[in-house]
C-alpha positions in Angstrom: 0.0 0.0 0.0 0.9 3.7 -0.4 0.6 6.3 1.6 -1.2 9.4 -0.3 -0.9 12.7 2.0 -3.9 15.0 1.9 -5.3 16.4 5.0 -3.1 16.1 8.1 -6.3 17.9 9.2 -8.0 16.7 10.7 -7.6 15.1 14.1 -4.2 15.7 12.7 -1.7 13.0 12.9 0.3 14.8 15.9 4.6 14.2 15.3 7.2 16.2 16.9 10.7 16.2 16.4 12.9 13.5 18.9 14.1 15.8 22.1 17.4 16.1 22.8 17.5 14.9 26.1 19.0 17.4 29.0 22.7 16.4 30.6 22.8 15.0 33.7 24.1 16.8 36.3 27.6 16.4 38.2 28.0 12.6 40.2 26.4 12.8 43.8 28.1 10.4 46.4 26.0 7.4 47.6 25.6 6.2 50.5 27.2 2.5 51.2 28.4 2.4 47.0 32.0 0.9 47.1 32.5 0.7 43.2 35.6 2.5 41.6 35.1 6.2 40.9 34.9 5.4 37.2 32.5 3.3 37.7 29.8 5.0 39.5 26.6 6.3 38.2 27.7 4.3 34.6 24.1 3.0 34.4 22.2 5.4 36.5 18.8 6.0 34.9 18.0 9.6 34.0 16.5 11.5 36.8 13.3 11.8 37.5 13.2 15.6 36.6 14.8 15.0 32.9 12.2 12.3 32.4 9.3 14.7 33.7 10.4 17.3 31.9 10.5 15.2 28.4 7.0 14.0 28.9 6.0 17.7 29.9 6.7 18.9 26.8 5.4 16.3 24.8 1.8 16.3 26.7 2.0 20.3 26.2 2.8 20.0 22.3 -0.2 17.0 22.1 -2.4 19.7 24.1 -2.3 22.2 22.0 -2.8 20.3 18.9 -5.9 19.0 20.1 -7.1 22.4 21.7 -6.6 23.3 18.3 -8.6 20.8 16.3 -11.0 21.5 19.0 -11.4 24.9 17.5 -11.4 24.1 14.1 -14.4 21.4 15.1 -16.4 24.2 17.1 -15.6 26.6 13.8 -17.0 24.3 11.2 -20.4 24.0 13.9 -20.9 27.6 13.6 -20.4 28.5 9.9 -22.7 25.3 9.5 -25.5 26.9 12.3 -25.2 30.1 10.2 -25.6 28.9 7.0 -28.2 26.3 7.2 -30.0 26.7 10.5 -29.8 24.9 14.2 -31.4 22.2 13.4 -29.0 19.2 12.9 -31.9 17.3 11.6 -32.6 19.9 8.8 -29.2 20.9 7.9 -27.0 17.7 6.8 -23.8 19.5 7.2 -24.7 20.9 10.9 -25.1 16.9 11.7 -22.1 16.1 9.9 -19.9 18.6 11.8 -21.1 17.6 15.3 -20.7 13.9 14.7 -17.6 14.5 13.9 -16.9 17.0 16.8 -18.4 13.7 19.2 -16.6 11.5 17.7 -13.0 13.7 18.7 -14.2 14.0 21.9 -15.1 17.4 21.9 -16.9 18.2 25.0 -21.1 18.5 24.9 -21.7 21.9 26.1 -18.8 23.1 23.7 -20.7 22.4 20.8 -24.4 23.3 22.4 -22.7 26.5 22.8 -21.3 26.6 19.0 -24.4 25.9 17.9 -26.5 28.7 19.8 -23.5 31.0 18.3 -23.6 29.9 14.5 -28.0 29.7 15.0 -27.9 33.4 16.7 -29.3 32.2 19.4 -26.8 33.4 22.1 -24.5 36.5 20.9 -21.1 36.3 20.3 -20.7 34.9 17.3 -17.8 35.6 14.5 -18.4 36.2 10.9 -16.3 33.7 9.3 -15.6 34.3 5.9 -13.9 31.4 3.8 -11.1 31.8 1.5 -8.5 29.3 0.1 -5.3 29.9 -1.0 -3.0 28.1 -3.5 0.4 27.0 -3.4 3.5 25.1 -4.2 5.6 23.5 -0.9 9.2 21.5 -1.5 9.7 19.2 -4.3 6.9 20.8 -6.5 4.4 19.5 -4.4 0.8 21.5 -5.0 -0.6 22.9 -1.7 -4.4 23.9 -1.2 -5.1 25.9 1.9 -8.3 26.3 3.5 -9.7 29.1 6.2 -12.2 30.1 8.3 -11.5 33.0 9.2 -13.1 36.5 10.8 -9.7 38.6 9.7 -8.5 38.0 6.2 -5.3 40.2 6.3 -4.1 38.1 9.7 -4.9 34.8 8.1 -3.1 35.6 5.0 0.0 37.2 6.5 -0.1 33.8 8.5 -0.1 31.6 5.4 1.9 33.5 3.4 4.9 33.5 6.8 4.1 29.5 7.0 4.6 29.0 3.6 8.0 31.0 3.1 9.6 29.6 6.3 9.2 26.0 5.3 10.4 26.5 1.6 6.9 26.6 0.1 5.7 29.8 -2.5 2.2 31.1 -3.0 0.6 31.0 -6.3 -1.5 32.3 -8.2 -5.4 32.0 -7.9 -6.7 28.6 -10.3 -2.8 27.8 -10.9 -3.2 25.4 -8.5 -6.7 24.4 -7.5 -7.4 22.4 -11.2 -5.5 19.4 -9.8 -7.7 19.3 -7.5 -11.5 17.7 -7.3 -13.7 18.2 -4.6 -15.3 14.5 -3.4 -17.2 13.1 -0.2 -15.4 11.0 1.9 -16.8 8.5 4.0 -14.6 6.3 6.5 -16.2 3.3 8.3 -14.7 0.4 10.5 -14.3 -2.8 8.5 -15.3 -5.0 11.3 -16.4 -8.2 9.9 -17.6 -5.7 6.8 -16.5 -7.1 3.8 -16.2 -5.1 0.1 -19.8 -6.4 -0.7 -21.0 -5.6 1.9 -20.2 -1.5 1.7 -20.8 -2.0 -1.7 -24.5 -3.5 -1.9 -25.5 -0.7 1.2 -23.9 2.6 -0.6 -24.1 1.5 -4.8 -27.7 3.3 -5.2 -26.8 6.2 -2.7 -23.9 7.7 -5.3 -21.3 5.7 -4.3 -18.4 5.2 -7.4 -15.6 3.5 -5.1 -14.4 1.3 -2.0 -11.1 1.5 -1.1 -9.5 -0.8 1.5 -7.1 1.7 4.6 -6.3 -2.1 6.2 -8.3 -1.7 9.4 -10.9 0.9 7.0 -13.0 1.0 4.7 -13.5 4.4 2.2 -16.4 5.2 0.0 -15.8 8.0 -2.2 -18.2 9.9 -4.5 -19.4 13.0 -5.2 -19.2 16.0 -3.1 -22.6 16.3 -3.4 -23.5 12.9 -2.4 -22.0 12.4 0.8 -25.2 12.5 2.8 -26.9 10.1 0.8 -23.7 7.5 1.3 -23.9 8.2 5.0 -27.2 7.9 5.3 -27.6 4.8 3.3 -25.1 3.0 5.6 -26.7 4.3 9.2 -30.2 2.9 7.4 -28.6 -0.6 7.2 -27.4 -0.1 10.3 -23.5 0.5 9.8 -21.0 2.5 12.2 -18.9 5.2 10.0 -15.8 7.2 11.7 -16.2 10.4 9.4 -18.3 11.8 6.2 -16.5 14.6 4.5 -16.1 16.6 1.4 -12.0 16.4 0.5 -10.4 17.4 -2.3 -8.2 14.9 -4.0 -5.4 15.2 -6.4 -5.9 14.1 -9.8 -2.2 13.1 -10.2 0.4 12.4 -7.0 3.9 13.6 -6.9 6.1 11.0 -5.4 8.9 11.7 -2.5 11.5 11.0 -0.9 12.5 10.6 3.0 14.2 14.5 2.7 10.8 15.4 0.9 8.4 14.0 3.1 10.1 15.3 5.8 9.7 18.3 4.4 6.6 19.1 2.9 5.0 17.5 6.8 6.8 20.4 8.7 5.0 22.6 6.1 1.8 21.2 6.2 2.1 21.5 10.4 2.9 24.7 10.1 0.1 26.0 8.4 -2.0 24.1 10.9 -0.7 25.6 13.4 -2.8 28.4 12.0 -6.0 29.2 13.8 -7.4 30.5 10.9 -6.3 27.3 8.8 -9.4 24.6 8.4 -8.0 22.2 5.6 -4.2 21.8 3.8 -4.3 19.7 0.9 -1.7 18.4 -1.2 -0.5 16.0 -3.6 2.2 14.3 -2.6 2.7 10.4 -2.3 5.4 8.3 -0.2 5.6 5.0 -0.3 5.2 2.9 3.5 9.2 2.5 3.8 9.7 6.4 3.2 7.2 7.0 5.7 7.9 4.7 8.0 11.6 6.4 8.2 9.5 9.9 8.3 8.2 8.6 11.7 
């Protein structure tokens, strides 16, 4: 299988880079130790500290990725509120959004909240406006960028700043978005599912593929149709992770360890971006490069 890299958007796939661990300080006597000076403290774990302080700042860089996504969940629940209504039940994309708010474990009341906002039924709301912007990261790899975002210049200085620092270029508006095609996603479990079985509940609801992901199954088709693919598989009572519209390359580029490597860190750095919903891009490693990436 190969691994084709769109949205690390997610909950996004959280990597950092390996710590250098701190030095150890200067050798303490111990009590009752007769071994040679040279000997001492040879095989002496790292203290307690060191190890505390590792782990706190890999829980604090796991945090604040998921804080993150939790914003970018609550966003998409708002927009959605404002556009189509409260109602989950009436507006497709409202339900869509909070299942897949629940299903990252964001918090009830968070998204009661985000929908009183986006409905204007409690005040406070933003007026998000959505723009996407077009580029070209390492290696020649296209890059689509999505935002929601309630101050344009901020979120384009941002994009612009994530893009240059991680040896990617902005381009031109349409330059890159025609390798690009908007489709609905829809991830399930496979379970004891087999391909048939996906097939024969989503064929009349719009469905044109099932891929296998090994412990997934995926069911693209149209943008449009995602709703009707969902719904066809909760009415013979199947379990699905996520329905989304994604846009998908129409051709790949293929990279190396050094270009994977590369075109991640700028693909994390744009979601580091509040105002960054969605990165997209084109680029295909095979599983050895990426397991190296890792």
């Amino acid at each position: 299988m190969r691994c084709a890299a769109g949205s690390i958007v997610g909950f996004p796939q959280v990597r950092w880079s390996q710590l250098a661990l701190p030095a150890r300080g200067l050798p303490r006597p111990r009590a009752g130790c007769a071994r040679p000076e040279h000997e001492r403290w040879a095989d002496e774990p790292m203290s307690g500290h060191s190890k505390w302080a590792t782990t706190k700042h890999k829980k604090a860089v796991i945090d604040a990725r998921r804080g993150k996504m939790f914003a970018k969940l609550i966003k998409n629940i708002e927009v959605a509120a404002r556009t189509g209504g409260g109602d989950p039940d009436a507006n497709p994309t409202l339900y869509d959004a909070i299942q897949k708010a629940k299903k990252s474990s964001v918090p009830n009341d968070n998204i009661d909240r985000a929908v009183k906002r986006g409905s204007g039924a409690d005040a406070g709301g933003a007026d998000y406006q959505a723009i996407t912007y077009e580029g070209y990261g390492p290696n020649g790899v296209a890059v689509l960028i999505e935002c929601l975002t309630d101050n344009k210049n901020r979120a384009a200085t941002e994009v612009r700043t994530a893009m240059t620092r991680n040896g990617g270029t902005m381009a031109d508006p349409n330059s890159v978005a025609y390798l690009f095609t908007r489709r609905g996603v829809v991830v399930l479990p496979k379970g004891d599912l087999s391909e048939d079985d996906v097939l024969m509940a989503v064929l009349d609801a719009g469905a044109e593929e099932v891929s296998d992901l090994g412990d997934s199954w995926e069911v693209l088709s149209e943008a449009t149709d995602v709703v009707a693919v969902r719904t066809a598989l909760q009415e013979n009572g199947i379990d699905y992770d996520s329905a989304d519209q994604e846009f998908r390359a129409s051709m790949n580029v293929e990279v190396d360890v050094d270009g994977a490597r590369k075109i991640i860190r700028l693909i994390e750095a744009l979601e580091d971006s509040d105002d960054v919903q969605n990165v997209w891009s084109n680029f295909e490693a095979s599983d050895e490069v990426m397991a190296e990436v890792d």
